[in-house]
C-alpha positions, 0 to 999 in steps of 0.5 A: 484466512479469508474476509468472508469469515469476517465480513459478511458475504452480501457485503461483497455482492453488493460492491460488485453488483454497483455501477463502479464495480459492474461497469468495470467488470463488463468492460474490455479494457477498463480493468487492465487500464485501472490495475496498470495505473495502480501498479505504477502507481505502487513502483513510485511510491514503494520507490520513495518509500524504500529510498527514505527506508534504506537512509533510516537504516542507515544505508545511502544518503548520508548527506541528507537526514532522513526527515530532508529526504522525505520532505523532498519525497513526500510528493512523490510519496503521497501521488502514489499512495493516492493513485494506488487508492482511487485504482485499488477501490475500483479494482476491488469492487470489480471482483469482490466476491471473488476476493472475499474468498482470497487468502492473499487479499486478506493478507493484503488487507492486513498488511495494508493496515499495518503499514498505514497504522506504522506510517503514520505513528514511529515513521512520521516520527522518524522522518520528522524535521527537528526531531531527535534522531535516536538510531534504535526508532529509525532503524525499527520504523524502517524495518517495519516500514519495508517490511509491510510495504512490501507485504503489501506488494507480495500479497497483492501480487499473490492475489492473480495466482491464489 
């Protein structure tokens, strides 16, 4: 699976050919900066993310509820999710059609949209304060959560090595 089949090619050529993209591309160390930033930026927010899970899954924690741990997190949380998007961007743009060939970005991609589209429906719901806490929609949210963050990460990481 590729995104070339899905999205035009001159798409791609035209992100990598912009000032963001090409400017990043012919520098030495931009790239290595922006994908350092994006990767600590990954580490802190799977890290709230993975502590707030573990607690919907029941493990840990068990003095505060899921939706106090995440209210306590949620800096922490939306700092690395917007870290990882102004450096994903860039990064992107700075090898799109190479991307636009890459099984893993694709499956990236995918996961990605998984894990906002779960994020922001049975999770918020679960982390929610003053909502009923029913054990079988934790425990989902938080095995699907885990489940496509990390798919994101793997897929991600994959993209060097495919």
């Amino acid at each position: 699976m590729e995104l070339i089949h899905f999205i035009p090619f001159a798409f791609f050529k035209w992100c990598e050919n912009e000032l963001i993209g090409n400017w990043i591309k012919e520098s030495t160390w931009v790239f290595a900066i922006v994908e350092t930033i994006h990767i600590m930026a990954l580490a802190m927010f799977l890290g709230t993310i993975f502590v707030i899970d573990l607690r919907l899954l029941g493990f840990g924690m068990r003095r505060q509820s899921p939706a106090q741990l995440a209210k306590d997190l949620t800096p922490w949380t939306l700092t690395g999710i917007f870290l990882m998007f102004i450096t994903g961007i860039p990064l992107f743009l700075s090898e799109a059609t190479r991307l636009s060939a890459s099984a893993p970005f694709c499956y990236k991609m995918v996961f990605l949209t998984l894990a906002l589209l779960i994020h922001f429906t049975i999770y918020r719901r679960a982390t929610q304060p003053g909502s009923l806490q029913h054990e079988g929609i934790n425990k989902l949210a938080g095995c699907l959560s885990l489940i496509c963050w990390f798919g994101v990460a793997l897929a991600g990481r994959a993209i060097a090595f495919l």
